[in-house]
Structures are given as C-alpha cells and as structure tokens.
VEXMAR-405604 format. One record per residue (C-alpha): x, y, z. Coordinates in steps of 0.001 Angstrom, whole numbers, plus 500000, padded with zeros to 6 digits. Example, Ala and Ser with C-alpha at 12.3 -4.5 7.8 and 13.67 -1.06 7.14 Angstrom:
2
512300495500507800;513670498940507140;
This chain:
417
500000500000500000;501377503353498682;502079505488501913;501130508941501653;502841512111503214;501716513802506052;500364516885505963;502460520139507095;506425521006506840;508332518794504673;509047515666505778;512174513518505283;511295510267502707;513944507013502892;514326506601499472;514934502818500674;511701502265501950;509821505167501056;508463506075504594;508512509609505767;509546511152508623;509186513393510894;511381516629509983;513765519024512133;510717521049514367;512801524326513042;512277524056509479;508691525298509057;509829528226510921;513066528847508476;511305528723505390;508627531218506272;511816533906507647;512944535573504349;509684538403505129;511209539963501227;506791539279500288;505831541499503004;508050543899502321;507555544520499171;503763544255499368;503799546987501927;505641548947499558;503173548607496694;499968549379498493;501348552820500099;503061554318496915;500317553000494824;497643554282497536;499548557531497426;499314558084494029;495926557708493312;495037560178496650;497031562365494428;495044562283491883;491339562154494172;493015565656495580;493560563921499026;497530564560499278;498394568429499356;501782568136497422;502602566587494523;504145562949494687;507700563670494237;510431561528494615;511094562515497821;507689561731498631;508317558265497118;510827557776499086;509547558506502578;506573556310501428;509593553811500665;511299553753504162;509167551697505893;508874549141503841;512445548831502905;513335548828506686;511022545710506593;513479543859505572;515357543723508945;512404543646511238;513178539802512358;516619541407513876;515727544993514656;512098545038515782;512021548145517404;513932549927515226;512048549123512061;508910549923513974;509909553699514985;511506554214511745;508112553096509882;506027554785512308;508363558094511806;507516557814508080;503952557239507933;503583559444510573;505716562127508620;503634561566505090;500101562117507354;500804565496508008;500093566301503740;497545563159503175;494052562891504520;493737559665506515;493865556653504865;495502552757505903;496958552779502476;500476554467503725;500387553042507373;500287549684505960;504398549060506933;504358550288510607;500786547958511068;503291545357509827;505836546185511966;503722546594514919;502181543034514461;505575541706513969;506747543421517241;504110541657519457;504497537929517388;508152538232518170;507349537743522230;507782541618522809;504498542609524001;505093545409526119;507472547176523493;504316546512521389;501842548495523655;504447550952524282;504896551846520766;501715551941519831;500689554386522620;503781556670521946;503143556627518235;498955557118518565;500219559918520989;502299561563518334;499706561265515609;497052562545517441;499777565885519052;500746566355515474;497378566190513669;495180567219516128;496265568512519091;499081571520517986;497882570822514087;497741575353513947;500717575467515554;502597572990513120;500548574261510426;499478570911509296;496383571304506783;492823571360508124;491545568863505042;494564566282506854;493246566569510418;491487563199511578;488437563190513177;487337561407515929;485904558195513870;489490558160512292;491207558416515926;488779555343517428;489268553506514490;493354553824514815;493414552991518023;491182549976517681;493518549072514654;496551549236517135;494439547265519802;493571544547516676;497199544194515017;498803543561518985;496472540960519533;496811539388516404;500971539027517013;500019537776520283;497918535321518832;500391534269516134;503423534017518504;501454531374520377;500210529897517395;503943529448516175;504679527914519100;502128525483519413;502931524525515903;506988523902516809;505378521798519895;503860519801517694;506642519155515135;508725517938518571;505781515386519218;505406514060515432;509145513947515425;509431512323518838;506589510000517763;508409509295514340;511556508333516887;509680505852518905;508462504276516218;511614503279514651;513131502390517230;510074500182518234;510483499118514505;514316498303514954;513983496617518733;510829493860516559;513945493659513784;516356492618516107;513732490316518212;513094488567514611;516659488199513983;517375486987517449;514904484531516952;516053483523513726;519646482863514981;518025481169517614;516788479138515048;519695478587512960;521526477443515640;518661474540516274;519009473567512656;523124473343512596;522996471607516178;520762468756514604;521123468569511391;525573468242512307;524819465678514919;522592463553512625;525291463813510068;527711462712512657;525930459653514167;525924458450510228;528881459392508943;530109456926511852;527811454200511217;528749454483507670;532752454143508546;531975451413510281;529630449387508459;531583449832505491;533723446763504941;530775444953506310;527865445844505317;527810448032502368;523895447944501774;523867449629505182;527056451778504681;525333453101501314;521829453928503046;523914456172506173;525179458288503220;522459458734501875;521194459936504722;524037461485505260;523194463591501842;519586464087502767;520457465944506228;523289468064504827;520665468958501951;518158470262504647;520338471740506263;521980473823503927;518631474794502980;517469475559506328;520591477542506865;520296479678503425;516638480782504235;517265481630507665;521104483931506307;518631485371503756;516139486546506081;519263487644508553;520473489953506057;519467493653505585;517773494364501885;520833497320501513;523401494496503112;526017493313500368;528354489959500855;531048491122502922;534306492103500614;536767492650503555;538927489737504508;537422487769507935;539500489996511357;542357487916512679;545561488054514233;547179488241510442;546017491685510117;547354493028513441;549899495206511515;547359496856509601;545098497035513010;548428498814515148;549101500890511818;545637502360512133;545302502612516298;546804506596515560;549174505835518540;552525504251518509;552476500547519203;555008498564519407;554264494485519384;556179491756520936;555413488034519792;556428485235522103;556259481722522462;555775478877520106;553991479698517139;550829477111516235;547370477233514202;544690479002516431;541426478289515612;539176480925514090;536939481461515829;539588482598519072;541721484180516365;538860486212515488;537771487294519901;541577488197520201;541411490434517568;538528492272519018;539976492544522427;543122493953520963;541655496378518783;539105497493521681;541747497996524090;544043499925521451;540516502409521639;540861502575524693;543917503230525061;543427506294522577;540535507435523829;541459507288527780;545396507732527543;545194510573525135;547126510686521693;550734511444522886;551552508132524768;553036504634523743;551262501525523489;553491497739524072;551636495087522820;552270491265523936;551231488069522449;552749485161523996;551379481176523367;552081478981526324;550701475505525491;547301475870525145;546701479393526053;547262482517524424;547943485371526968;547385489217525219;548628492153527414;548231495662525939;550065498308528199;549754502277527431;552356504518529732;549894507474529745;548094508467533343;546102505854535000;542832508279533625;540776508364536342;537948509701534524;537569506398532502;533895505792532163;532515502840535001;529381501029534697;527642499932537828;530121497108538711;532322499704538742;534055498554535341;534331499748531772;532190499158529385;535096498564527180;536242495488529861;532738494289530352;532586493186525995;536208492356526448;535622490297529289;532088488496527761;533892488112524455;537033486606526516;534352484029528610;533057482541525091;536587480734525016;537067479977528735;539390483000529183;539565485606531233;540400489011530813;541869491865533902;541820495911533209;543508498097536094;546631500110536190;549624499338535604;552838498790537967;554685501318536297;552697503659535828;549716503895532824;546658501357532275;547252497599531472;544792494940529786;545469491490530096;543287488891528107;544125485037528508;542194482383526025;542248478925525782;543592477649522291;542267474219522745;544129471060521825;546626471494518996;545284469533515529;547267466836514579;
C-alpha cells in the first residue's frame, strides 16, 4: 500500500523504503523567515495608495520623489524587522507618521508600521508593542490634532474622531493578532517535537521487533546446525563402520548422510537470507584475525610497538577472530582514555594451550575512565564476555609502572594433529 505524506512542513522520505519522517521542528519556521513578500507588498499598496490620493486631491503636494521615498522607508526597513524590531517599527512609524501630516487619513500608507507593529508583538515583545503603539497614537494625534495650527498641518489632513477610534482599535487589533500568532507558532513547533518524537519511537520500536526477529532467527539457525551436524555425525560413523561389512547399510547412512546436509543447507540459506538487511552486500573485507594486526596497530593513531612470544601454532578461528577484538578494543581505549601522545606495548605470547594478550599504554592511569555499575568499563565488560566465550579471562587496572594495562588470557584448545 502506497504510503502517503503527512500533511504540514516537509518531511524527510527514505528513498529505501519510502516512509517519511518526521522533519527538524525548526524548518517550518526557516522557510517562512525571508519576510522579502511582506516587504515589498507593503511597499506597493502605500506608493500606489499615494498616488491615486494624488490624483482624488487627498495629498496636498505633489508625489515627488522625495515623497516616494519617505513612502519607501518603511517598507524597505522591513526587511530587517526579524533582527531589529524596534527599530524598524519607529523608523516606519516616523515615516507614515511624517507623510500624514500632507495626506488625509487613509491605511493605504500606514500599511508598513501595522506590519511592523504586528511583527513586534508575534516576536514575544508585548510590552514594546503596547508601548509603541501608545507613543506613536500619541504623536499622531499631538501632530494632527492637538498643535495641528501650531505645526501648520492642513485642516483637510486633520482626523476626526471616527478616524482616531478607528486607529486605536487598529493598534488594539494588530497587537492581539501578534500575540495570537506568537502562540500559534509555538504550538505549531510543539507539535513538530511530538510528530518527530513520535516518528523516533516508532523506529526504534520498529528496529527493537527487527532485532527480536533476527534473534529469533539465529536462535533458530543454531537449532538447525545443532541437529542437522549431529545427525550427520551419528551416520557418517555408522557408515565408517559398516563399510567393509555391510555396504547395503554403509550406502543407506550416506544417503542419509546427503539428505540431512541437503536440509540443512537449505534451512541455513533461508534463515542467512532473512538475517540479512535488503541494503546488506556479501562482505568484501577479509574475515578479522591476528594476520592483520599490523594493519590494526598501523591504524590505532598511537605508537604501538608488538612483541610476539612463544611457540607459534594454528589458532582456531573462531579465538583468532575474539583476540582480535579485544586487541583492537583495548588499542581504543587506550586512545581514547590515555590521550594521543603516549606509547602503546603490545604482547602476544602462546604457552601451550593458552594465548595470553597484554596491551600496556604509559599514559596516566585516567581516572575519569567511564565505570558502569560494577564499577568497570564498558570497554572490559565486551572484552571480558567476548574473553568468557573461550574459557578465558580478561583483567583491566593500572599498571605497575605507571599507565593502564589489559590482560586477556584464552584457551587455544588442543593442537590439531
């Protein structure tokens, strides 16, 4: 079934799988901050506005450019009122105010400090809001009204008192409005932090039921090698020693023998099928072991410098591969808890049937090194499960002379023949 997207701020779509998700709560708010639109709308409606007062004999001079240009100012300074609020509100108040002493009144060329204004109180700044709009209804109504003979402002200019209710109920109107859109906004960004926290849970719900299922499956696989190897076993040795014997019975244990490996190999492709991820490629690295602990020192961005001891045998791979691991995670260590400056000495020594790992740094003990609640590492903790797989055993603490020493012994297991 074809998922569709949700409705709002663009969400994020795995090209993989094609689900969508929930996007960064701050984008919807950084694609509507440019404010150019508003801008230059304001500046359209008040020289346009102007000009056809001009020609309805409701502006006393002539549009000029200068005229134009005061009618410009606001608008222009617009374009900054996201980092200047106050400022781009006086200085479009100023103008408007400035061009109503030669126009009658009209909302046509206070459209830019109503913008302003509105923008003041949805930015969070209420009481600059009120106080602006007070100071500026306060200067309109001195300027126009009040000592209008004494500033010689035109009588056809002078408001009356419907104009003067209706601008302060405009003022009232646009501070409310901000108000209302600043918690608006932030309702909104609330709820982008819930669908994206919501988004969150559910893939990780859907990751924890992936790695149940391949748990399970592993689980599962190990059920099939278990019997499927010991019935193989049981026949392959009735089949060695019927052989001379009986042949009939020889022949029908390898065909048995055929039958099980068959299924199993079956078994165990469906189940590695189903383990793998649908973006998962066959691995093209060669398998980690001992062999490649030049490359691993070579990479550890410290200086290490290995010792091998003792009598030099076969180990088997799977113990090849766990002392790899514990090497390379105490080398990390060893970086991340030493610091980048000190020396690692690395010691691999076979004695019989165990093979003993010590990996010494000569930096400070670091007493910072992060404990778990056994008051261990987490680094020691894997080292020290991966170590138990293999009936070893595996001690982290500092070192004699000074620095932090980990010491890993395994069991090797009887040499092959």
């Amino acid at each position: 079934m074809e998922e569709h997207r949700p409705w709002g701020p663009p969400w994020r779509q795995d090209r993989r799988t094609g689900r969508y998700h929930a996007p960064d709560p701050g984008a919807f708010r950084r694609r509507r901050s440019t404010g150019a639109g508003a801008a230059v709308v304001a500046g359209f409606l008040q020289v346009v506005g102007a000009n056809n007062a001009t020609g309805d004999g409701l502006v006393t001079r002539p549009v000029t450019a200068a005229v134009v240009a005061l009618l410009l100012v606001g608008p222009f300074a617009l374009l900054w009122r996201k980092k200047f609020p106050v400022a781009v509100f006086v200085i479009a108040a100023a103008a408007s105010l400035l061009f109503a002493t030669i126009a009658v009144p009209r909302w046509t060329w206070a459209v830019a400090p109503a913008i302003a204004l509105f923008n003041l109180a949805k930015l969070g700044r209420p009481r600059a809001a009120v106080a602006g709009a007070a100071l500026t209804y306060a200067a309109y109504f001195a300027t126009c009204w009040a000592f209008a003979d004494r500033l010689h402002v035109p009588a056809v200019v002078r408001p009356e008192v419907r104009d003067l209710v209706l601008l302060a109920v405009g003022l009232v109107v646009l501070i409310f409005l901000g108000g209302a859109a600043k918690v608006r906004g932030e309702h909104m960004v609330e709820m982008m932090k819930v669908r994206a926290e919501q988004a969150r849970a559910a893939e990780e719900q859907e990751r924890r039921q992936t790695s149940e299922e391949r748990l399970r499956m592993a689980r599962e696989l190990h059920d099939v090698l278990g019997h499927h190897l010991s019935l193989i076993n049981v026949q392959a040795g009735v089949g060695l020693h019927l052989m001379d014997n009986n042949p009939e019975q020889a022949r029908e244990a390898l065909t048995a023998i055929k039958s099980a490996s068959a299924e199993a190999l079956r078994e165990v492709r469906a189940v590695l099928t189903a383990l793998r991820a649908d973006d998962e490629t066959a691995p093209r690295q060669p398998a980690v072991s001992l062999s490649r602990l030049a490359d691993l020192t070579a990479d550890a961005a410290l200086p290490v410098t290995t010792r091998v001891t003792g009598r030099e045998r076969r180990l088997p791979p799977e113990v090849d591969r766990a002392a790899y691991r514990i090497v390379q995670e105490a080398l990390t260590n060893a970086l991340k808890h030493a610091g980048p400056h000190t020396r690692v000495h690395l010691a691999l020594r076979i004695e019989g049937s165990r093979l003993r790992i010590t990996v010494r740094d000569t930096g400070p003990p670091a007493g910072d090194r992060p404990l778990t609640a056994t008051g261990e590492g987490h680094g020691v903790v894997g080292m020290r499960e991966r170590a138990a797989l293999y009936a070893g055993t595996v001690t982290a603490g500092p070192a004699p002379g000074g620095g932090w020493a980990v010491a890993a012994d395994l069991e090797l297991g009887s040499e092959p023949s």
